[in-house]
MMTF fields as JSON, N, C-alpha, C and O atoms, coordinates in Angstrom:
{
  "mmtfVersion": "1.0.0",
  "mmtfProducer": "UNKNOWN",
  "numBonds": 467,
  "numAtoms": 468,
  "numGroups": 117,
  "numChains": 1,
  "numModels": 1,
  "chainsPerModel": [1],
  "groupsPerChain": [117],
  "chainIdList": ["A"],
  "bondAtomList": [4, 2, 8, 6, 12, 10, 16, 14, 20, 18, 24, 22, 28, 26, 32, 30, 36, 34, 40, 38, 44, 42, 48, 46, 52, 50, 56, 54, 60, 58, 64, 62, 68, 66, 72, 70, 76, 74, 80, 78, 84, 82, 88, 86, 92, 90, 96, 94, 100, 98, 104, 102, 108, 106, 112, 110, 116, 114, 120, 118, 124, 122, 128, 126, 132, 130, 136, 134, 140, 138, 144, 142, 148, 146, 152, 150, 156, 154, 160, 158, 164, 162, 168, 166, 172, 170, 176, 174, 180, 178, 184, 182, 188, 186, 192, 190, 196, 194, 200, 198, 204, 202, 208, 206, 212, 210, 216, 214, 220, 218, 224, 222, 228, 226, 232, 230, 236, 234, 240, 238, 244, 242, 248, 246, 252, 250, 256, 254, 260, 258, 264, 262, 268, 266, 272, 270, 276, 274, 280, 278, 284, 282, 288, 286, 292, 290, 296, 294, 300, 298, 304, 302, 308, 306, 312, 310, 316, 314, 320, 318, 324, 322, 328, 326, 332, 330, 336, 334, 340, 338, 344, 342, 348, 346, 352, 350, 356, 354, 360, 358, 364, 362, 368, 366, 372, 370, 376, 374, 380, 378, 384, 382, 388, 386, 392, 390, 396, 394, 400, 398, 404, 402, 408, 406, 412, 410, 416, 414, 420, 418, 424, 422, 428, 426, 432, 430, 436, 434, 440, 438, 444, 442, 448, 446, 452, 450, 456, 454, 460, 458, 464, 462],
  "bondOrderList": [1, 1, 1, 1, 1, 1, 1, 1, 1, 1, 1, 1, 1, 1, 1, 1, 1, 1, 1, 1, 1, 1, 1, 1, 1, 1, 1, 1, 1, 1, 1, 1, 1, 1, 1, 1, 1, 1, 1, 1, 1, 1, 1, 1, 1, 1, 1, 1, 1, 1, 1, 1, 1, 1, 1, 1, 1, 1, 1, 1, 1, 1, 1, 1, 1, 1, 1, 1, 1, 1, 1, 1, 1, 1, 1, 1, 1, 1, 1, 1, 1, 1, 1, 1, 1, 1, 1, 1, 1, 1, 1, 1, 1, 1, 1, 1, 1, 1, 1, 1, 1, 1, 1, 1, 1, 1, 1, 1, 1, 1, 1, 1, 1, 1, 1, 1],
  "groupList": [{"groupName": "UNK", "atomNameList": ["N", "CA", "C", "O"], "elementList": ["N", "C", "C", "O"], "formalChargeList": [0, 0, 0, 0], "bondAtomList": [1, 0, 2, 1, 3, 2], "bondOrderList": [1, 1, 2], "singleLetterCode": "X", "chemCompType": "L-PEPTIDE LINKING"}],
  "groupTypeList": [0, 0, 0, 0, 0, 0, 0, 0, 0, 0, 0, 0, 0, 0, 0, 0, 0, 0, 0, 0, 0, 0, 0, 0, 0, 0, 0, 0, 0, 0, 0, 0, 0, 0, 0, 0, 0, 0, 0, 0, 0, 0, 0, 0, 0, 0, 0, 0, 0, 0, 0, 0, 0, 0, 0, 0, 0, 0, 0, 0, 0, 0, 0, 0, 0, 0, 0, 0, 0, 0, 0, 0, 0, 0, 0, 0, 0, 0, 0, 0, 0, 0, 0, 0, 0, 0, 0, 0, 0, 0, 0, 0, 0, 0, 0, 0, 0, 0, 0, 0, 0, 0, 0, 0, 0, 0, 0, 0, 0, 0, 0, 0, 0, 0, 0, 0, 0],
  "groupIdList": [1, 2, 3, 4, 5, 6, 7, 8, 9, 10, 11, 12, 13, 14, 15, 16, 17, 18, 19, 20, 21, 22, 23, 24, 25, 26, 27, 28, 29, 30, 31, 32, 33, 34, 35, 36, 37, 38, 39, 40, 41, 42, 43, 44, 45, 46, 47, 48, 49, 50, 51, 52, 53, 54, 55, 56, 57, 58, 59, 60, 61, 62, 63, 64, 65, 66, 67, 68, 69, 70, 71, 72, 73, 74, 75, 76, 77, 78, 79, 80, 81, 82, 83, 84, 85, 86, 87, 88, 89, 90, 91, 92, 93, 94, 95, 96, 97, 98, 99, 100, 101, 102, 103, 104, 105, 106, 107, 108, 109, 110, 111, 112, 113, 114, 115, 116, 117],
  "secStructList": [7, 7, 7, 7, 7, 7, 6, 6, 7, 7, 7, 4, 4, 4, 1, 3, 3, 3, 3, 3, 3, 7, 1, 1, 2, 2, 2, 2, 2, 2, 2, 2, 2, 2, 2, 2, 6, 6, 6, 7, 7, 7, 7, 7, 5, 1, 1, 6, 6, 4, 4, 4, 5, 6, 6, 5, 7, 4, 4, 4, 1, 7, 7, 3, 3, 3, 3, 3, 6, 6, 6, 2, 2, 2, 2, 2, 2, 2, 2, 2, 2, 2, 2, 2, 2, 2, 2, 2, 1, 7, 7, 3, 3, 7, 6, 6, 6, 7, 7, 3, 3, 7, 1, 1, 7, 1, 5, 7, 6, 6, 6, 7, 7, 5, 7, 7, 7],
  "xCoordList": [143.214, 142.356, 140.914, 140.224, 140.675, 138.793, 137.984, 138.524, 136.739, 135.795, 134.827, 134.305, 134.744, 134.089, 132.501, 131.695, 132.627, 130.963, 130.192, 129.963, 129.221, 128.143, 126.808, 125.743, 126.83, 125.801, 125.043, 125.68, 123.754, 123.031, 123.422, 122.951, 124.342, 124.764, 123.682, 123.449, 123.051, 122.266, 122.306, 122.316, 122.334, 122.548, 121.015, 120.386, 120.595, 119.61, 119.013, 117.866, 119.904, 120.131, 118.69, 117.617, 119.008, 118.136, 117.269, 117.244, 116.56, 115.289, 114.453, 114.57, 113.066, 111.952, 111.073, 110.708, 110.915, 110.391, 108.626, 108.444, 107.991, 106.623, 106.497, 106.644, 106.244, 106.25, 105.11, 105.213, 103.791, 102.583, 101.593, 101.979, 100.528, 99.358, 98.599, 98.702, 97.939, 96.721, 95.534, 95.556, 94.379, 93.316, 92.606, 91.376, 93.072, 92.942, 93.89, 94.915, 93.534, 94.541, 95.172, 96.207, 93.868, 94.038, 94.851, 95.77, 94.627, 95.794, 97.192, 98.105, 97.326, 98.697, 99.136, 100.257, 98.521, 99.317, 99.921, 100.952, 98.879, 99.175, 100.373, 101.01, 100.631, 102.263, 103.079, 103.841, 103.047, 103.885, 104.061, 105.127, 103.092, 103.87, 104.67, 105.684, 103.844, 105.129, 106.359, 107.215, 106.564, 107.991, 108.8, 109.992, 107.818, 108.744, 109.46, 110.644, 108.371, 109.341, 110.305, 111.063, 110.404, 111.431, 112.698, 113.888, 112.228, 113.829, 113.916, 115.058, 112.922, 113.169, 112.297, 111.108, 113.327, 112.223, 111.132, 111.201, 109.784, 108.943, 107.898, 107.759, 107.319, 106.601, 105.165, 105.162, 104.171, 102.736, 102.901, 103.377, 102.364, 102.51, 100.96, 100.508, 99.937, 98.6, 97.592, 96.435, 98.057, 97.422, 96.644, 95.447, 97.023, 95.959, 95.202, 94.417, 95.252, 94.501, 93.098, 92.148, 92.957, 91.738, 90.524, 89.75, 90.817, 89.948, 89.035, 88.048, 89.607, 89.527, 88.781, 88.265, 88.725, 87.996, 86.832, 86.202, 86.722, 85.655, 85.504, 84.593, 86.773, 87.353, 88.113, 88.088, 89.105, 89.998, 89.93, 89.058, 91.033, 90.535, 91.203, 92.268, 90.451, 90.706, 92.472, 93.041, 92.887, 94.085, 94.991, 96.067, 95.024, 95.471, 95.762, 96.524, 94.673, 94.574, 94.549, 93.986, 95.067, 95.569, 96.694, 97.834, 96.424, 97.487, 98.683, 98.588, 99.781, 100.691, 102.079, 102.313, 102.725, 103.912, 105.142, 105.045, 106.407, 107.111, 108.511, 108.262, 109.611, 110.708, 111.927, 111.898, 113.055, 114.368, 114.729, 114.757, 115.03, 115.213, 116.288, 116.31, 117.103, 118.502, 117.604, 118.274, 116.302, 115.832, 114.315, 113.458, 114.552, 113.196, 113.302, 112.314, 114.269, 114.243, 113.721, 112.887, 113.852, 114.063, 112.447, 111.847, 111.663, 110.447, 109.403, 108.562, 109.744, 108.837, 108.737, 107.658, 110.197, 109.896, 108.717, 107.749, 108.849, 107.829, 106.401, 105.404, 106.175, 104.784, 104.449, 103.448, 105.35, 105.139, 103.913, 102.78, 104.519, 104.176, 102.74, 101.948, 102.517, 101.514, 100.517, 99.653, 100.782, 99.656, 99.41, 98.358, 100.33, 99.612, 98.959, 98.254, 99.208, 98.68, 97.164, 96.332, 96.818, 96.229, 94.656, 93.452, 95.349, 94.28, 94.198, 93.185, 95.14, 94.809, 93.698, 92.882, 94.026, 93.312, 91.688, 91.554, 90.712, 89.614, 89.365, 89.662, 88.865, 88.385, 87.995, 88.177, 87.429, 86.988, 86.675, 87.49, 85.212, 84.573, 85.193, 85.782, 84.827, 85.27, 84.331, 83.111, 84.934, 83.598, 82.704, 81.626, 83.909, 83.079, 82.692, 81.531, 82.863, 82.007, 80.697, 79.59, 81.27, 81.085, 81.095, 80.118, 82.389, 82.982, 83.748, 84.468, 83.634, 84.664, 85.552, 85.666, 86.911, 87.868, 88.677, 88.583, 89.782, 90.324, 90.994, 90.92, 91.586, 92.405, 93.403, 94.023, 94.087, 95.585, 95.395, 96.202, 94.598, 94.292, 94.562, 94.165, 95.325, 95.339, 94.562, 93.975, 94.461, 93.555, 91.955, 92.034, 91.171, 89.899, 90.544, 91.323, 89.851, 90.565, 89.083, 88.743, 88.543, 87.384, 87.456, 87.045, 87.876, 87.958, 88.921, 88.789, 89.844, 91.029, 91.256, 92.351, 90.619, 90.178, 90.88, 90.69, 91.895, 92.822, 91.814, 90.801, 92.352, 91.475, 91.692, 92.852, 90.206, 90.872, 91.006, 90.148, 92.248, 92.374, 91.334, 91.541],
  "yCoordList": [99.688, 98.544, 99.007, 99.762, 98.233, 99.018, 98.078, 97.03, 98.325, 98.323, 97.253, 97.596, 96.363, 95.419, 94.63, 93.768, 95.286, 95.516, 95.957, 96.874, 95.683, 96.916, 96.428, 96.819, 95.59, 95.258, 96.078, 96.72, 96.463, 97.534, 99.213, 100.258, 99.063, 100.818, 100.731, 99.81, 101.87, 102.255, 103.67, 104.542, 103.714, 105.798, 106.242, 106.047, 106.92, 107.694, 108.54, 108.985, 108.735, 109.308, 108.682, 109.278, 107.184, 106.092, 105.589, 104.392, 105.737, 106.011, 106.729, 107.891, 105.711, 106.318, 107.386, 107.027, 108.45, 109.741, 109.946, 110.654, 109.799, 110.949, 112.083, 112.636, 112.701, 113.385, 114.114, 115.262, 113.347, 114.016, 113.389, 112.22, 113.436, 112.328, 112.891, 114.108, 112.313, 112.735, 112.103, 111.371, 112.775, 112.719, 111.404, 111.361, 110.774, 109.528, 109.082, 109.698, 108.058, 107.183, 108.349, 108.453, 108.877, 109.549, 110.58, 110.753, 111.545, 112.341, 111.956, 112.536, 111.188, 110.722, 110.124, 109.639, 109.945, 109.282, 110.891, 111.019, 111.946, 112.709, 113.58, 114.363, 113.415, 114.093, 113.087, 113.221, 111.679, 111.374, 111.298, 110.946, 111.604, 111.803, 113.101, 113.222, 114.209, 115.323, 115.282, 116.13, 113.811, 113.929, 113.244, 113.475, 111.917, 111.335, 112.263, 112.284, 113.061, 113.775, 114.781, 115.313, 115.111, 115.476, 114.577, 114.894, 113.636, 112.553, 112.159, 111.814, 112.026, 111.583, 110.116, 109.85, 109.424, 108.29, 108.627, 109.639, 107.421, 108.236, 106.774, 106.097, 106.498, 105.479, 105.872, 106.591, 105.227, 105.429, 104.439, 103.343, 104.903, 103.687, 103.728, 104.871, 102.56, 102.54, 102.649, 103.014, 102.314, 102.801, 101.318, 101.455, 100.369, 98.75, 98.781, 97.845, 99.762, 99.284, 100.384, 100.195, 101.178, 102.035, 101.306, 101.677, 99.426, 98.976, 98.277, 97.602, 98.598, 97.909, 99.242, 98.897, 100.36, 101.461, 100.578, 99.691, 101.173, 100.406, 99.113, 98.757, 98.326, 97.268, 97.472, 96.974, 98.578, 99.212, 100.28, 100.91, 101.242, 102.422, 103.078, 102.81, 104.075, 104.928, 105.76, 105.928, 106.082, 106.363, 105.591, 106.168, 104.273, 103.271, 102.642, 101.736, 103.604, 103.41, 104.693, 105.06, 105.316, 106.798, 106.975, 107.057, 107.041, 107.28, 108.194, 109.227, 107.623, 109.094, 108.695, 107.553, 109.69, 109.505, 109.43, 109.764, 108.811, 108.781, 109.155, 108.909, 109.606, 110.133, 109.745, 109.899, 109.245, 108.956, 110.327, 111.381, 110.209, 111.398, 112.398, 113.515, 112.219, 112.389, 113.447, 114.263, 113.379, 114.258, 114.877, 115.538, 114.224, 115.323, 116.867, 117.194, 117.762, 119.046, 119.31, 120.211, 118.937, 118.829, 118.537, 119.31, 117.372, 117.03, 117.955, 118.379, 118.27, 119.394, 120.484, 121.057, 121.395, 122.4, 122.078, 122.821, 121.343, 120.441, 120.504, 120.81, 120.322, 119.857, 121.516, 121.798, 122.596, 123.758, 124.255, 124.708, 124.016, 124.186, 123.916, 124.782, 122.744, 121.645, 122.548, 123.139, 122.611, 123.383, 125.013, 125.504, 125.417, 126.689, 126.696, 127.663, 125.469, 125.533, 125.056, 125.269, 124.344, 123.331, 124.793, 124.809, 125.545, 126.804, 127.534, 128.211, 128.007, 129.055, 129.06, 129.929, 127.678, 127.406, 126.929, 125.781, 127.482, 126.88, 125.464, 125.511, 124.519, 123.201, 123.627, 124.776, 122.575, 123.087, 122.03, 121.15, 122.086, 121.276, 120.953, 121.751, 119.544, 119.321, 119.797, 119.645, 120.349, 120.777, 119.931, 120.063, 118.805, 117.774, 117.057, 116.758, 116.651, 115.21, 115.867, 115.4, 116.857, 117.844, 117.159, 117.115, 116.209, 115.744, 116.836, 117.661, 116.862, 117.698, 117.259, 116.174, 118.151, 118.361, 119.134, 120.361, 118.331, 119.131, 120.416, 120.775, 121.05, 121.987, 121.907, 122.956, 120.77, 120.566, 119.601, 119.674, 119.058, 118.157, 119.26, 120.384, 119.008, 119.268, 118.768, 119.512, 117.641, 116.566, 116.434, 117.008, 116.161, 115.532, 114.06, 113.242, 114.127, 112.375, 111.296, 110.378, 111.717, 110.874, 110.911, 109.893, 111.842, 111.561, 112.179, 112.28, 112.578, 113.161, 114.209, 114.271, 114.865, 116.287, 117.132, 117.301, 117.915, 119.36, 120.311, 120.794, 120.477, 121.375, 122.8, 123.153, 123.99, 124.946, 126.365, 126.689, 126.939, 127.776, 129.385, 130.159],
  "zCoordList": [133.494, 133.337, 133.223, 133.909, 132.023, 132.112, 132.925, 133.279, 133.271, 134.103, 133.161, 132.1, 133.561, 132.866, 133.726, 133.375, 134.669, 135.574, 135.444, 136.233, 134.406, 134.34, 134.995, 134.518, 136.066, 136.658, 137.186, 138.022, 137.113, 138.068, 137.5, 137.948, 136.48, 136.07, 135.066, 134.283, 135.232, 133.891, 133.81, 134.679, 132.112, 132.042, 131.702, 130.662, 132.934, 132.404, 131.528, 131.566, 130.707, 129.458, 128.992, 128.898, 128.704, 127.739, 128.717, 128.429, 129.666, 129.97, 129.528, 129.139, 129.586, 128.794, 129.968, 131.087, 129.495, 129.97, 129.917, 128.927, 130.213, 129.665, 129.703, 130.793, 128.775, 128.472, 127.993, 127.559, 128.07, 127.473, 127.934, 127.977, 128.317, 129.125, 128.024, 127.871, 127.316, 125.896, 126.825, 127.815, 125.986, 126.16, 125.202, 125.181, 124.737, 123.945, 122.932, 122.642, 122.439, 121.938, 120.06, 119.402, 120.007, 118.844, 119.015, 118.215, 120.218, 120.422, 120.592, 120.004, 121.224, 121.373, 120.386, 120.536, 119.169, 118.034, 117.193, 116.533, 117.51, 116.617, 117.26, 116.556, 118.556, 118.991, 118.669, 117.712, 119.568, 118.526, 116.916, 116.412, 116.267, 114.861, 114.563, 113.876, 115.366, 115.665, 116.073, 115.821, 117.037, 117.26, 116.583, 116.377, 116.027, 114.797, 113.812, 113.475, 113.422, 112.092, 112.685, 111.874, 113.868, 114.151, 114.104, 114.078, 114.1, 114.501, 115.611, 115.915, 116.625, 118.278, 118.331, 118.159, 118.611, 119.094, 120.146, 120.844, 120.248, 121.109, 121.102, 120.084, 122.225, 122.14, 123.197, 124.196, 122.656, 123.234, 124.132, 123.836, 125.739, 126.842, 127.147, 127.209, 127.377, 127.724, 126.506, 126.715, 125.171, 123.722, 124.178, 124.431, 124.266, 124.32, 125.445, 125.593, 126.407, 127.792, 127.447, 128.207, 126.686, 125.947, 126.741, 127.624, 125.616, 125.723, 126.605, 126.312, 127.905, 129.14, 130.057, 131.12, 129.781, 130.272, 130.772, 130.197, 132.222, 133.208, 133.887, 134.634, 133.423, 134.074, 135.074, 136.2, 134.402, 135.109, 135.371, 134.773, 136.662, 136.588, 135.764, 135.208, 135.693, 134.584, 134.312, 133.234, 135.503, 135.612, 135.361, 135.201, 135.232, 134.752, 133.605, 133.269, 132.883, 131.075, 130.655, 129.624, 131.322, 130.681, 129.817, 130.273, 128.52, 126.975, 127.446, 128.109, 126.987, 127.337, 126.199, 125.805, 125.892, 124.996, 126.266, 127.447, 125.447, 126.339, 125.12, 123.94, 125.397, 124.865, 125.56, 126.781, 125.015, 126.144, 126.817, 126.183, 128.29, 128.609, 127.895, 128.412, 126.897, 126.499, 125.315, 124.682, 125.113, 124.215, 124.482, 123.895, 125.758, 126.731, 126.095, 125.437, 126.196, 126.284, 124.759, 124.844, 123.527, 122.21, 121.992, 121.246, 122.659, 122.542, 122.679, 121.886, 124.364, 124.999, 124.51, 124.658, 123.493, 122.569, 121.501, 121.335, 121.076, 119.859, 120.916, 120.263, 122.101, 122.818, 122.52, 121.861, 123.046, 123.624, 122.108, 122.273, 120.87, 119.743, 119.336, 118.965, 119.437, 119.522, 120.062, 119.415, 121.673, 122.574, 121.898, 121.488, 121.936, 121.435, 119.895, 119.606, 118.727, 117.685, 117.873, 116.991, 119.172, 119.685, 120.267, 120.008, 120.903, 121.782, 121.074, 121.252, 119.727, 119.372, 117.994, 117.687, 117.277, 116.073, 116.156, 116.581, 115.889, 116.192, 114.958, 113.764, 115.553, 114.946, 113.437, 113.033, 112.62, 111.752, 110.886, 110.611, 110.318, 109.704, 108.006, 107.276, 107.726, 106.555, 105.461, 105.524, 104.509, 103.354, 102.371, 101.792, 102.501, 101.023, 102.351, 102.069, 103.432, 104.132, 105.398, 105.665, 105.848, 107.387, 108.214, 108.963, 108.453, 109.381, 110.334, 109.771, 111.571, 112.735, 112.844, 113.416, 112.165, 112.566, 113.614, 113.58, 114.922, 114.99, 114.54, 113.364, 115.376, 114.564, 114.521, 114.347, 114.636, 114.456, 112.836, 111.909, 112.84, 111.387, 110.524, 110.831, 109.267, 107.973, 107.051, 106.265, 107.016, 106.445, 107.078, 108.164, 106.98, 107.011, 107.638, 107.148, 108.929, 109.156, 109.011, 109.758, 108.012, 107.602, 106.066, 105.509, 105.336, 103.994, 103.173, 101.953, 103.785, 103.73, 102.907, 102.347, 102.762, 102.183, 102.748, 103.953, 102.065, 102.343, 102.962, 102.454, 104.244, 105.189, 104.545, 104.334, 104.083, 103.42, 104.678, 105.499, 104.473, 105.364, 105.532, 106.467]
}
């Protein structure tokens, strides 16, 4: 006879994880787009409370990605990546605007100009 109670069971599997606390709303869009194209779902928790900085405290509106735990391990390889492309690449200015770019940008995120290596 199967088990037809699933009151109160939940698989932790499909719990949402954090997995990354960013330093603003812009960073955390740009891991999660790293983990999108991997194929992992992934959602920004605290992206709307930005705007409330100094209402609230600050720890409170702190950006962070979150991943089901069932692909935590898969994500965090992808973060490990990130960070070291993140320390090792120095920033770097755009040539047609001289807008500052990170160094994870490919693009110019002001005029979208192919960053040249």
């Amino acid at each position: 006879m199967q088990n037809t109670n699933n009151k109160g069971s939940t698989d932790s599997s499909f719990q949402w994880v954090t997995i990354y606390k960013a330093e603003n709303t812009l960073e955390a869009n740009i891991v999660k787009g790293l983990i999108l194209t991997a194929g992992i779902d992934c959602k920004i928790k605290g992206e709307m409370l930005q705007g409330a900085l100094g209402e609230i405290p600050f720890d409170q509106a702190q950006v962070s990605v979150q991943v089901y735990a069932i692909k935590e391990r898969h994500a965090r390889q992808i973060l490990v990546n990130y960070q070291q492309v993140k320390q090792s690449a120095p920033d770097w200015v755009c040539p047609n605007c001289n807008e500052h770019n990170g160094s994870t940008f490919d693009f110019c995120w002001s005029c979208e100009t192919l960053k040249n290596d």
